[in-house]
BAFI-3210 file (N, C-alpha, C; in Angstrom, 3 decimals, decimal comma, padded with zeros to 6 digits):
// residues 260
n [1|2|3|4|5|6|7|8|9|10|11|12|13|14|15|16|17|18|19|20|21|22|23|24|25|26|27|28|29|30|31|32|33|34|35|36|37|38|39|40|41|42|43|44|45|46|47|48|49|50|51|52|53|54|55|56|57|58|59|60|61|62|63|64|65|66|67|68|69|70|71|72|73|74|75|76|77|78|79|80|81|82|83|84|85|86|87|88|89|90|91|92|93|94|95|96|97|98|99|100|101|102|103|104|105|106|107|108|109|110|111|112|113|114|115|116|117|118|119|120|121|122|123|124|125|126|127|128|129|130|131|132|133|134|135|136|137|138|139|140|141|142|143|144|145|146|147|148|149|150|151|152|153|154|155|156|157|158|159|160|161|162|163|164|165|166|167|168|169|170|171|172|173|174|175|176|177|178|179|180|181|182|183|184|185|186|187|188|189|190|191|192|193|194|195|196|197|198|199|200|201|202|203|204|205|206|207|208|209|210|211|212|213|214|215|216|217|218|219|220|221|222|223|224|225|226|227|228|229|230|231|232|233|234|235|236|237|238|239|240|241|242|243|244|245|246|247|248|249|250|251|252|253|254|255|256|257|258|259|260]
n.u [000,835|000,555|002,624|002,389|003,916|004,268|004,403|004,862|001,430|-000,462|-000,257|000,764|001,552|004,299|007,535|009,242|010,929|010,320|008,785|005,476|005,067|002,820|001,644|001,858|-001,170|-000,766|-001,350|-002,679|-003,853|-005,443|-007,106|-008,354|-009,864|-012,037|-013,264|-014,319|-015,671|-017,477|-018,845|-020,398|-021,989|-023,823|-024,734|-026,804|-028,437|-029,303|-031,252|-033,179|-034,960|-037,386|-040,378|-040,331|-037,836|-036,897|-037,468|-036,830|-034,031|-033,689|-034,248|-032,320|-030,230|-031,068|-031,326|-028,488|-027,949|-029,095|-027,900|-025,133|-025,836|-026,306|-023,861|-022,309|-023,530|-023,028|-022,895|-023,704|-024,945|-026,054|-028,035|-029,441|-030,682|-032,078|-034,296|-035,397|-036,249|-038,522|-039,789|-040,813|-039,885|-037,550|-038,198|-040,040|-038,883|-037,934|-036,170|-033,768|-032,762|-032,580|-030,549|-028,755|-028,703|-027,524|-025,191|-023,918|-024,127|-023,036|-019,766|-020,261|-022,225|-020,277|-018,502|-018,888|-017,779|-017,378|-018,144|-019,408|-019,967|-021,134|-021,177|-021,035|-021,061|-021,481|-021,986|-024,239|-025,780|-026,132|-028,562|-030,827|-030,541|-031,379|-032,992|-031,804|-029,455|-029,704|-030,378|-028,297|-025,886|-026,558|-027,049|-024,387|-023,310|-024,551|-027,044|-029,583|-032,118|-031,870|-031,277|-029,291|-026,574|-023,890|-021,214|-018,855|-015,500|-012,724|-012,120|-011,251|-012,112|-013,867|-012,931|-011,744|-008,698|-007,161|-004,171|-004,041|-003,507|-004,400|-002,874|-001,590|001,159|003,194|005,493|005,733|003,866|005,207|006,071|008,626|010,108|010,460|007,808|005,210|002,849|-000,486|-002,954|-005,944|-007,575|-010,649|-012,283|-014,117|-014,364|-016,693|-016,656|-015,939|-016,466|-016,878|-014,434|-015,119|-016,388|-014,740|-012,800|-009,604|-009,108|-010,429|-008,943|-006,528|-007,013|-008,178|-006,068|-004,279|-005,641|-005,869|-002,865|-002,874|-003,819|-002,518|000,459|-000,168|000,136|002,340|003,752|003,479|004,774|004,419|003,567|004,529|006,243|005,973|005,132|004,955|003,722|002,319|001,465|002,007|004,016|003,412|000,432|000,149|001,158|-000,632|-003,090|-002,683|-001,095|001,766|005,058|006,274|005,415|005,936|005,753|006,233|007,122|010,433|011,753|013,516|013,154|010,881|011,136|012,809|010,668|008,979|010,868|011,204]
n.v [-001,189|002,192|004,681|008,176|010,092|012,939|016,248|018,711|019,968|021,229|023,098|021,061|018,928|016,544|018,553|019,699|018,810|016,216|013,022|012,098|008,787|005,518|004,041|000,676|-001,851|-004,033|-007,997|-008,445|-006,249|-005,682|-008,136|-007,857|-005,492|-006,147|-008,185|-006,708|-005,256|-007,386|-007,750|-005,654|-006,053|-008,126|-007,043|-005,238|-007,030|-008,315|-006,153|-005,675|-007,873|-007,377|-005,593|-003,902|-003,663|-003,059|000,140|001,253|000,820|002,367|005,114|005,815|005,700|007,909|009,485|010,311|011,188|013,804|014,696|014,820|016,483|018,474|019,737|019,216|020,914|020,301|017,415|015,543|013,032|012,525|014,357|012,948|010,825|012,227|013,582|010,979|010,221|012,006|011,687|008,672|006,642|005,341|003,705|002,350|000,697|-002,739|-004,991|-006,244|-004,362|-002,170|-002,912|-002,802|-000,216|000,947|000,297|001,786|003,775|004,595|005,573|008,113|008,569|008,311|010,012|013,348|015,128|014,323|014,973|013,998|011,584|008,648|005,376|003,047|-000,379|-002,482|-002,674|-002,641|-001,575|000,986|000,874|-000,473|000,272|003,548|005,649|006,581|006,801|008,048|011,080|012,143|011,833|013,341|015,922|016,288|016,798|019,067|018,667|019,748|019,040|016,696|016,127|016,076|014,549|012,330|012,679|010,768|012,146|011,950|014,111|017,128|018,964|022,061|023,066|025,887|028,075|026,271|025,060|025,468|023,091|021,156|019,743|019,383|020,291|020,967|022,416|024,151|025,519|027,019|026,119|025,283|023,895|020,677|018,202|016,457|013,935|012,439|010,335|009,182|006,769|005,351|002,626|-000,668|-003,991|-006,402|-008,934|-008,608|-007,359|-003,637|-001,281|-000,594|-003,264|-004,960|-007,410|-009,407|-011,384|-010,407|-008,347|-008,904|-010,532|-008,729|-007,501|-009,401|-009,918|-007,464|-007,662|-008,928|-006,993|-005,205|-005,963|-006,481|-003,724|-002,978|-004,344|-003,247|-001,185|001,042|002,258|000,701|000,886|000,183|-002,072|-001,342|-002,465|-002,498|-004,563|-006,739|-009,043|-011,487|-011,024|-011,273|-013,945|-015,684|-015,595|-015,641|-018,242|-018,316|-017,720|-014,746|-011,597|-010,449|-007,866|-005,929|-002,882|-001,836|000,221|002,038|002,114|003,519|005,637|007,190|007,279|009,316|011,467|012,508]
n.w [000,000|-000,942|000,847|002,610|004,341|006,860|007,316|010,596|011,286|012,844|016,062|018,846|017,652|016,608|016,439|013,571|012,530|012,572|011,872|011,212|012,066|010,983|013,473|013,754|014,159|016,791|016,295|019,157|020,140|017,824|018,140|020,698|019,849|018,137|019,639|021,519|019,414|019,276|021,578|021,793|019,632|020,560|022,534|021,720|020,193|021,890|023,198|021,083|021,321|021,778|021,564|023,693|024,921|022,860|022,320|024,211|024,170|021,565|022,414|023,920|021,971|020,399|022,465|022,685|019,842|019,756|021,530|020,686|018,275|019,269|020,789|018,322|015,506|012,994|012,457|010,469|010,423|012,989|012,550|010,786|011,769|013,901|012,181|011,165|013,683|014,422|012,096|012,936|011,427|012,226|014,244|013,305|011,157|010,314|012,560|011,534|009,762|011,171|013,109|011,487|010,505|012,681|013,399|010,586|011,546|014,045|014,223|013,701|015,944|018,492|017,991|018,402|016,992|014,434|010,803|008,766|009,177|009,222|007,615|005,259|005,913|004,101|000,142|000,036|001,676|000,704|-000,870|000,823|002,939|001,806|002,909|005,037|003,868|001,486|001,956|003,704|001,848|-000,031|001,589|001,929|-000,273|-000,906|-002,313|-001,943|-003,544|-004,556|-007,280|-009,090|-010,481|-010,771|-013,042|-014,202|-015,461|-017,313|-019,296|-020,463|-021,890|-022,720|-020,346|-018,737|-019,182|-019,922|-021,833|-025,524|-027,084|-024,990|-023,428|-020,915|-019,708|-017,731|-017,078|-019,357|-018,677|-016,640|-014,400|-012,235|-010,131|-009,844|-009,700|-007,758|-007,698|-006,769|-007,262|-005,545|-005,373|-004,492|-003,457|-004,010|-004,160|-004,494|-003,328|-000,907|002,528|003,012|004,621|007,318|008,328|008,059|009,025|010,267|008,497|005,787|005,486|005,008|002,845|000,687|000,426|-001,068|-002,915|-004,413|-005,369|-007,550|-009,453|-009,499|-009,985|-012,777|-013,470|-012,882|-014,578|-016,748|-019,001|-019,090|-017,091|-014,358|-011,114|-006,951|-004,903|-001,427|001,706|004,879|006,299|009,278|009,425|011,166|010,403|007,998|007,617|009,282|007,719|005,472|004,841|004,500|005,174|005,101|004,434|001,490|000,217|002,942|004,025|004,932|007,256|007,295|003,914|004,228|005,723|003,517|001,750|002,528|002,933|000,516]
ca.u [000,000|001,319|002,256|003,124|004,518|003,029|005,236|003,937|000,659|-000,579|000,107|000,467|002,138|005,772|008,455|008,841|011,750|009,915|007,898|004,225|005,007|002,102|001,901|000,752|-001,996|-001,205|-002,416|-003,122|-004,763|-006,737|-008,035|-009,228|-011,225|-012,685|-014,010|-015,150|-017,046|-019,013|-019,707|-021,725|-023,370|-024,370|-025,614|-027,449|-029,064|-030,840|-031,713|-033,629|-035,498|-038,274|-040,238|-040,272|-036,708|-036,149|-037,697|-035,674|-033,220|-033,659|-034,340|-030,809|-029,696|-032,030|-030,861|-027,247|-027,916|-029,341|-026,145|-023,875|-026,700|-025,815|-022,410|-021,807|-024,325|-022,736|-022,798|-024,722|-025,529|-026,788|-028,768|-030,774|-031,321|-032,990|-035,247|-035,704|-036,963|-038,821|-040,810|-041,333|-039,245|-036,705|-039,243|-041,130|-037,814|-037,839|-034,783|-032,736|-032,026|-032,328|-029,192|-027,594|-028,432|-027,057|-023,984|-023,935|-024,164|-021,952|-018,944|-021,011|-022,188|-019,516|-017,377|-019,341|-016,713|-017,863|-018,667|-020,686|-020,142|-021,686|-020,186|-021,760|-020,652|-021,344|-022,767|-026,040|-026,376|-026,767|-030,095|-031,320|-030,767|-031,808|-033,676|-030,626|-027,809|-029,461|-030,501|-026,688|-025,650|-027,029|-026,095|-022,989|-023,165|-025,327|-027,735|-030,695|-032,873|-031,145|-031,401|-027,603|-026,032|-022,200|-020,623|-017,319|-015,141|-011,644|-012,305|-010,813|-012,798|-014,436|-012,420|-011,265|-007,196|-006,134|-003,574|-005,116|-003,687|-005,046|-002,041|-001,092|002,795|003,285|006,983|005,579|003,028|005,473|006,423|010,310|010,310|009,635|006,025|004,514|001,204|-001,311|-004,354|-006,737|-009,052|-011,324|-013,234|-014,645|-014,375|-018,349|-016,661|-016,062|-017,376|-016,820|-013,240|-015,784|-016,562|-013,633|-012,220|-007,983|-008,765|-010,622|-008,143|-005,728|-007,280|-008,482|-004,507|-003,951|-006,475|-005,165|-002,089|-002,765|-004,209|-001,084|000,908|-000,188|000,399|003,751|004,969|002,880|005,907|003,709|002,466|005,417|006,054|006,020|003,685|004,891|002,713|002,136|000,634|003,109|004,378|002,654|-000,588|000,654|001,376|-001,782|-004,310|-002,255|-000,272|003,252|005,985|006,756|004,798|006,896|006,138|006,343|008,052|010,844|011,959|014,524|012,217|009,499|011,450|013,417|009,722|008,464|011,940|011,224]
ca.v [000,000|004,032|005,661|009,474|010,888|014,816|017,091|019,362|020,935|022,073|022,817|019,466|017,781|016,847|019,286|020,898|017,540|014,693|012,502|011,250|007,787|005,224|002,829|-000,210|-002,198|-005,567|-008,591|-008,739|-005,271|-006,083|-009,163|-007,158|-004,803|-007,579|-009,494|-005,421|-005,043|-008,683|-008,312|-004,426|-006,569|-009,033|-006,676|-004,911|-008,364|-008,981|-004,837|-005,890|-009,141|-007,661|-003,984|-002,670|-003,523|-001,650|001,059|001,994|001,461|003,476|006,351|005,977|006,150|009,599|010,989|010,061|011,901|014,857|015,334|015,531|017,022|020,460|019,370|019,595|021,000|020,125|016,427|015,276|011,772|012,733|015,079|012,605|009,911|012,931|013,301|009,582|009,298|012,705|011,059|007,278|005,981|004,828|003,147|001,437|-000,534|-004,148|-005,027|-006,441|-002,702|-001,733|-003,344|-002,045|000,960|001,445|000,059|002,389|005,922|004,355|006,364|009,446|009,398|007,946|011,057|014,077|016,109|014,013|015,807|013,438|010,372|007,449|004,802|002,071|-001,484|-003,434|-002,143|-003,014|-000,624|002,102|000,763|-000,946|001,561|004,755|006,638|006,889|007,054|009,294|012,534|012,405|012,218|014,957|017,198|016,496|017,224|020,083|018,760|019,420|018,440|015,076|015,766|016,208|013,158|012,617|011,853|010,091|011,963|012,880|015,003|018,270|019,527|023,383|023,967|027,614|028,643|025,259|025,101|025,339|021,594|020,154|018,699|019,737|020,034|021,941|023,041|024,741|026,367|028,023|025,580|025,371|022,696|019,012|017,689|015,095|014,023|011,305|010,081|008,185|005,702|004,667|001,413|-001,748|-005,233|-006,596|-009,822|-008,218|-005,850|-002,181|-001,393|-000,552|-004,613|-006,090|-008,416|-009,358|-012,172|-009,814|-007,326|-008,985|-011,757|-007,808|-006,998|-010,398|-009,851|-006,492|-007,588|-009,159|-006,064|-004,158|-006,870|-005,942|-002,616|-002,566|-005,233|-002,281|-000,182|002,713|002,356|000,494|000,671|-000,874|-002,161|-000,986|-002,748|-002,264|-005,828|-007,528|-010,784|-012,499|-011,040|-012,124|-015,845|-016,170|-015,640|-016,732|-019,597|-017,901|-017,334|-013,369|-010,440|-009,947|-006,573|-005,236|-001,653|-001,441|002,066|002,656|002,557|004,647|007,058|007,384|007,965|010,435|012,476|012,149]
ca.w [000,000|-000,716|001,871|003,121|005,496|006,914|008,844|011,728|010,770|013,754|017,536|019,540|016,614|016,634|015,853|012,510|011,680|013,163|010,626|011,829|011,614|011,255|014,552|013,878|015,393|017,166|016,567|020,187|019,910|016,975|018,828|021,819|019,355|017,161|020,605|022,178|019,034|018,806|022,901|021,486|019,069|021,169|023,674|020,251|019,751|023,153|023,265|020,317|021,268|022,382|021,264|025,094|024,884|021,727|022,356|025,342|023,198|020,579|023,266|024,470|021,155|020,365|023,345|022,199|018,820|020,317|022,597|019,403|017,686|020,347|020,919|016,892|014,085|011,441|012,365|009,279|011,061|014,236|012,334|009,821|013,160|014,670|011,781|011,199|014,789|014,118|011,446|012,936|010,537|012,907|015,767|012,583|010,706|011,136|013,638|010,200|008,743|012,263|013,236|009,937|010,714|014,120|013,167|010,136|011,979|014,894|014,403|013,798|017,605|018,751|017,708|017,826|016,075|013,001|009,990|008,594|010,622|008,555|007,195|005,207|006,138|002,624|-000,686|-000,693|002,874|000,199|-001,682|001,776|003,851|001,275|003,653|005,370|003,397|000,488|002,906|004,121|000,913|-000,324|002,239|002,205|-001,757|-001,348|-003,397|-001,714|-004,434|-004,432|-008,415|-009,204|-010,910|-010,915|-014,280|-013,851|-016,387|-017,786|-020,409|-020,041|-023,062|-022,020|-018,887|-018,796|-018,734|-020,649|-022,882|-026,789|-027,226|-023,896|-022,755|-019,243|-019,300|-016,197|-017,198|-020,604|-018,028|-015,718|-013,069|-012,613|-009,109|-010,260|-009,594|-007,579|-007,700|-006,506|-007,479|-004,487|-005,474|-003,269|-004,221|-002,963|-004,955|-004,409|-002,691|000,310|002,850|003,478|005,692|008,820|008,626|007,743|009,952|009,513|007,191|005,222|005,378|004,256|001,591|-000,278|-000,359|-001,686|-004,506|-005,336|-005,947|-008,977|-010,466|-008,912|-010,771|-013,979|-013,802|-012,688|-015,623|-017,863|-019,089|-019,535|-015,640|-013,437|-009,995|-006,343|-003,554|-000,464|002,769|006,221|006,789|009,739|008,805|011,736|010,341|006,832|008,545|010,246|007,425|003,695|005,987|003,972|006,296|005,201|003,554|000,769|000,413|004,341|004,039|006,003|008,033|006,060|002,837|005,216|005,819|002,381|000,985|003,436|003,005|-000,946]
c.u [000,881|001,474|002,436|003,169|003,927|004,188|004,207|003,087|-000,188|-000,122|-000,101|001,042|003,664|006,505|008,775|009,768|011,432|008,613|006,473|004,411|003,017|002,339|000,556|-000,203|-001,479|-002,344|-003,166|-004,498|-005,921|-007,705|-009,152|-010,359|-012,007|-013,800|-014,897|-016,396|-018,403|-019,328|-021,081|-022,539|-024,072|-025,433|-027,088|-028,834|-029,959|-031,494|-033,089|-034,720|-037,156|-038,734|-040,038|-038,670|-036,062|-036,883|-037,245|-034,592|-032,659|-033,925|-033,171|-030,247|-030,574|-031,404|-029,027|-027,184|-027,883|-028,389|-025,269|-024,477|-026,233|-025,003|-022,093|-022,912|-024,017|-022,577|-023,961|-025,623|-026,484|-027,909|-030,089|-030,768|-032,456|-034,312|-036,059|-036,948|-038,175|-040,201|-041,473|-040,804|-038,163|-037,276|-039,680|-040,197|-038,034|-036,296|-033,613|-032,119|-031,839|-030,558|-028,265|-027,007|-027,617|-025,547|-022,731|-023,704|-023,514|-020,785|-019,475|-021,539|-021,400|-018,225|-018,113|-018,896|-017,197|-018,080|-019,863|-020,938|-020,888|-020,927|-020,965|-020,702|-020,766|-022,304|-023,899|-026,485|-026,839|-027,956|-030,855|-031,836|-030,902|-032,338|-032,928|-029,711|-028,151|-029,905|-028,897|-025,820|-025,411|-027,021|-025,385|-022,075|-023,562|-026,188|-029,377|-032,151|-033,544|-031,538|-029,842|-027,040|-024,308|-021,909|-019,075|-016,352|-013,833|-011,147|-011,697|-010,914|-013,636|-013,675|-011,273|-009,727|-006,685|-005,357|-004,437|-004,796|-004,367|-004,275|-001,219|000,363|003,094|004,726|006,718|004,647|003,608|006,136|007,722|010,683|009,879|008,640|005,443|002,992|000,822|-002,366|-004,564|-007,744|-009,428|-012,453|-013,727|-014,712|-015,673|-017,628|-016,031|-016,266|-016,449|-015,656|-014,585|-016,374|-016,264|-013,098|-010,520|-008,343|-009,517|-009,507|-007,024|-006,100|-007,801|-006,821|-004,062|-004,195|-005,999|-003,820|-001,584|-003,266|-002,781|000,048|001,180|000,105|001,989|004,525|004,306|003,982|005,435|003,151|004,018|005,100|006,342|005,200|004,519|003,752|003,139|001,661|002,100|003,268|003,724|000,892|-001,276|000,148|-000,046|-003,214|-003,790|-001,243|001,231|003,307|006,085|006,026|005,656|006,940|006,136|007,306|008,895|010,713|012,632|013,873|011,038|009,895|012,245|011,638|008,555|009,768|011,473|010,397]
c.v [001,254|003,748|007,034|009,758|012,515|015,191|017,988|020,436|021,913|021,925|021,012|018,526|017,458|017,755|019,377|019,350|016,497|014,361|011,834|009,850|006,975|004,452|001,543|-001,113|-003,636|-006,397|-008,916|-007,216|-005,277|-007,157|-008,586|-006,399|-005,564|-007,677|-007,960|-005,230|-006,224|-008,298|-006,404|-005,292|-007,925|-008,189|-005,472|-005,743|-008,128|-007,310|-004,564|-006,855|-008,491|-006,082|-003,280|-002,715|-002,395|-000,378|002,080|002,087|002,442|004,883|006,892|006,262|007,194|010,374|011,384|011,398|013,378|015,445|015,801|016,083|018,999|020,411|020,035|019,949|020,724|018,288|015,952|014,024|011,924|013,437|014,444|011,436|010,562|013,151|012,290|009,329|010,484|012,121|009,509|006,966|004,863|003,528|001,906|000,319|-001,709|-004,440|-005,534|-005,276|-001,928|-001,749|-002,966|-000,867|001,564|001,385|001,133|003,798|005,961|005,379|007,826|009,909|008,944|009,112|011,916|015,224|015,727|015,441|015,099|012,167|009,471|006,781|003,271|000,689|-002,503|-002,601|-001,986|-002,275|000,439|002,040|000,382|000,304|003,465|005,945|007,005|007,440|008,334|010,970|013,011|012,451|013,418|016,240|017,351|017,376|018,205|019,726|018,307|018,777|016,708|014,550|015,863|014,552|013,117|012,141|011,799|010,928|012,803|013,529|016,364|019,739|020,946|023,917|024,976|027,497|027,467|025,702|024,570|023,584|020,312|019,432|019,993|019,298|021,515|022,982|024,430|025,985|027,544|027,391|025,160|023,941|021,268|018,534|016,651|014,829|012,527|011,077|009,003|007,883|005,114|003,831|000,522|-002,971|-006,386|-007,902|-009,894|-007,377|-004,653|-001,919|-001,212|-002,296|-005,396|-006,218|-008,528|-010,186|-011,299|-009,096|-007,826|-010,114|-010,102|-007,239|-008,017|-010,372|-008,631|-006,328|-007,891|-008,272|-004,867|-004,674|-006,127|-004,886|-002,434|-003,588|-003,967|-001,137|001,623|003,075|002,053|000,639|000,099|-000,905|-002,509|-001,571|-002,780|-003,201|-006,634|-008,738|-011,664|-012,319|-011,860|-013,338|-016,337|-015,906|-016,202|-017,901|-019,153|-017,244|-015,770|-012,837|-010,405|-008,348|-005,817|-004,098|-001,996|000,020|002,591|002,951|003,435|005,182|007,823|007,604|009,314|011,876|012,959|013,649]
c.w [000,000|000,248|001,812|003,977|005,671|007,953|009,435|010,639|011,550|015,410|018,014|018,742|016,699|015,713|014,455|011,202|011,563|012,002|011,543|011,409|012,154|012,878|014,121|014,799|015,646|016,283|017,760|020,161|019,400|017,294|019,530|021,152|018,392|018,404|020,879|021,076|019,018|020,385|022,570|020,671|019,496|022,256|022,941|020,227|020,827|023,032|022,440|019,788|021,121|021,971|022,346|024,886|023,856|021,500|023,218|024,919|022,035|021,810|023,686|023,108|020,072|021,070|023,147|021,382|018,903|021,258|021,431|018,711|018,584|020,392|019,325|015,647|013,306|011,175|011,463|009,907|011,816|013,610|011,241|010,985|013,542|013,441|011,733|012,294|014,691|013,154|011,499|012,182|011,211|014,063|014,605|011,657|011,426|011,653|012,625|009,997|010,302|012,568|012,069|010,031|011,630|013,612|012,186|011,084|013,500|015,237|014,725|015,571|018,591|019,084|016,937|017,286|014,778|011,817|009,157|008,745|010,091|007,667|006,351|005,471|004,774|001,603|-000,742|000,727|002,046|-000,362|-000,138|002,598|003,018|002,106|004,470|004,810|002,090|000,768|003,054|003,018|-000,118|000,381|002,088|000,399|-001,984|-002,205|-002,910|-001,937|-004,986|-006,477|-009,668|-009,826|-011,222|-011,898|-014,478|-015,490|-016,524|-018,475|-019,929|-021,124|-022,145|-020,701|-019,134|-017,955|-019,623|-021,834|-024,135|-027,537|-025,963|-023,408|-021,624|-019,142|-018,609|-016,437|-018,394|-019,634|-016,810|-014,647|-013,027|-011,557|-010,183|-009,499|-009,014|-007,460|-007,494|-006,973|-006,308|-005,634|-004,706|-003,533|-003,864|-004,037|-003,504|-003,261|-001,550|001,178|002,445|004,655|007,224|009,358|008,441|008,864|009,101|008,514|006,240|004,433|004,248|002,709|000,474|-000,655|-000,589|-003,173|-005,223|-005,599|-007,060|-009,928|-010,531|-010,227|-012,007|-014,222|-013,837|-013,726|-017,011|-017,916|-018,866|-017,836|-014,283|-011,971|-008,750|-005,670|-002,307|000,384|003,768|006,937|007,524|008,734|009,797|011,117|008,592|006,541|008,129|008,861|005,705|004,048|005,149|005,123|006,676|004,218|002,406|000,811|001,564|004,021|005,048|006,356|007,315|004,885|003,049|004,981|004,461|001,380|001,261|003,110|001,597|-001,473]
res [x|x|x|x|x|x|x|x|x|x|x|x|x|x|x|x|x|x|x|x|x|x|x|x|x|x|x|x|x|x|x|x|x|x|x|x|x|x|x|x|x|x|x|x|x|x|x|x|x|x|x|x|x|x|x|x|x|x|x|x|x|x|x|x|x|x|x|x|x|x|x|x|x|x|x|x|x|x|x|x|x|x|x|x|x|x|x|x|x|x|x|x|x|x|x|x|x|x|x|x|x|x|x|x|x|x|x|x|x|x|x|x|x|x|x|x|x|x|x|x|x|x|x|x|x|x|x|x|x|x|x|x|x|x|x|x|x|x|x|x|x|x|x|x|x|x|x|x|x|x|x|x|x|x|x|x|x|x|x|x|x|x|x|x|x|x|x|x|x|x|x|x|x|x|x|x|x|x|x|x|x|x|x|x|x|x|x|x|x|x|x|x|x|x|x|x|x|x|x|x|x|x|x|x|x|x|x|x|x|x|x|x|x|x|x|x|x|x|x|x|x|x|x|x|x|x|x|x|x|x|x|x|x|x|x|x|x|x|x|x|x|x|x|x|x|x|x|x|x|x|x|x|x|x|x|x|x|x|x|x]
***
């Protein structure tokens, strides 16, 4: 996986030389929060058996909302719950999407700093859960209307200041330093969840699979490359039964791409 490195950006951060390294998580760590989250959704489950039960529940998690709801306005989450429950929508779900949901808008009151604090857990939370996920959406897009449609494209046909051939050579344009640049993609391959419900064998059987697309690119002369990872070697071990990550960054290669 990339990485980068960030020097000090604000107060409280280390000194102006010191690199934010990542820290990684245990596998002992990652155990403990694995088991912390199944004993919430266990205690989810019984909360849920019964409607007196879930209705006290859901009250606790209203009055939740309504805390980060004053705490933070701009928490987009907290703020379509409170409608939800506002319009019976929330009280009247069958305990299936229920439980989706909760899980879903979790972080959001969890951390009422949020901005918009929802998170879906597998694809199909966005058609399921709609009445959810496309309000928050659309705030977050401004598109109150919710009539806005995104069209994926790299055309660079009509946009104002381009050069009259359309080719973006930065040097011809003025720029004298040499250039780095990233592109994020942020994606999901259908045959497994959403990072908020991945588990380690998850984790790592999706950087297994993308390394054969990685692969290809980097034997593509026109593309190249390396894959840099952050996956221990016991976590490696323990879920493709091979001894060593091959690609595990060392420090030395950390920090030689953070300096870079």
């Amino acid at each position: 996986m990339p990485l980068r490195g960030r020097k000090k950006k604000a107060a409280g951060l280390p000194g102006e030389d010191e690199v934010l390294k990542p820290e990684p998580v245990s596998s002992e760590v990652g155990a403990a929060l694995m088991s912390a989250a199944t004993n919430e959704e266990a205690a989810r489950e019984k909360a849920l058996v019964d409607e007196k039960n879930k209705q006290k529940f859901l009250a606790g998690v209203i009055e939740q909302a309504a805390a980060v709801r004053e705490a933070n306005p701009g928490n987009i989450c907290a703020k379509t719950l409170l409608h939800l429950h506002k319009t019976n929508k929330l009280e009247t779900i069958d305990n299936g999407l229920l439980k989706r949901l909760l899980k879903c808008s979790k972080t959001g009151l969890d951390n009422p700093d949020s901005g918009l604090g929802a998170y879906a857990m597998s694809p199909s939370d966005y058609d399921d859960l709609n009445f959810f996920f496309d309000p928050i959406c659309n705030e977050y897009h401004m598109n109150p209307m919710g009539d806005k449609v995104h069209k994926t494209s790299w055309s660079l046909e009509g946009v104002p200041g381009l050069p009259a051939n359309g080719i973006l050579d930065m040097k011809k344009m003025g720029l004298k330093e040499p250039l780095s640049m990233r592109v994020r993609v942020g994606r999901n391959l259908t045959n497994f969840p959403l990072p908020g419900a991945m588990g380690l064998t998850d984790r790592v059987n999706f950087e297994v699979t993308m390394l054969k697309a990685f692969d290809v690119l980097i034997k593509n002369k026109d593309y190249g490359g390396q894959v840099y990872s952050m996956t221990p070697h016991d976590d490696w071990k323990a879920v493709t039964k091979k001894k060593k990550n091959p690609n595990l960054i060392t420090a030395d290669k950390y920090q030689e791409l953070v300096d870079a």
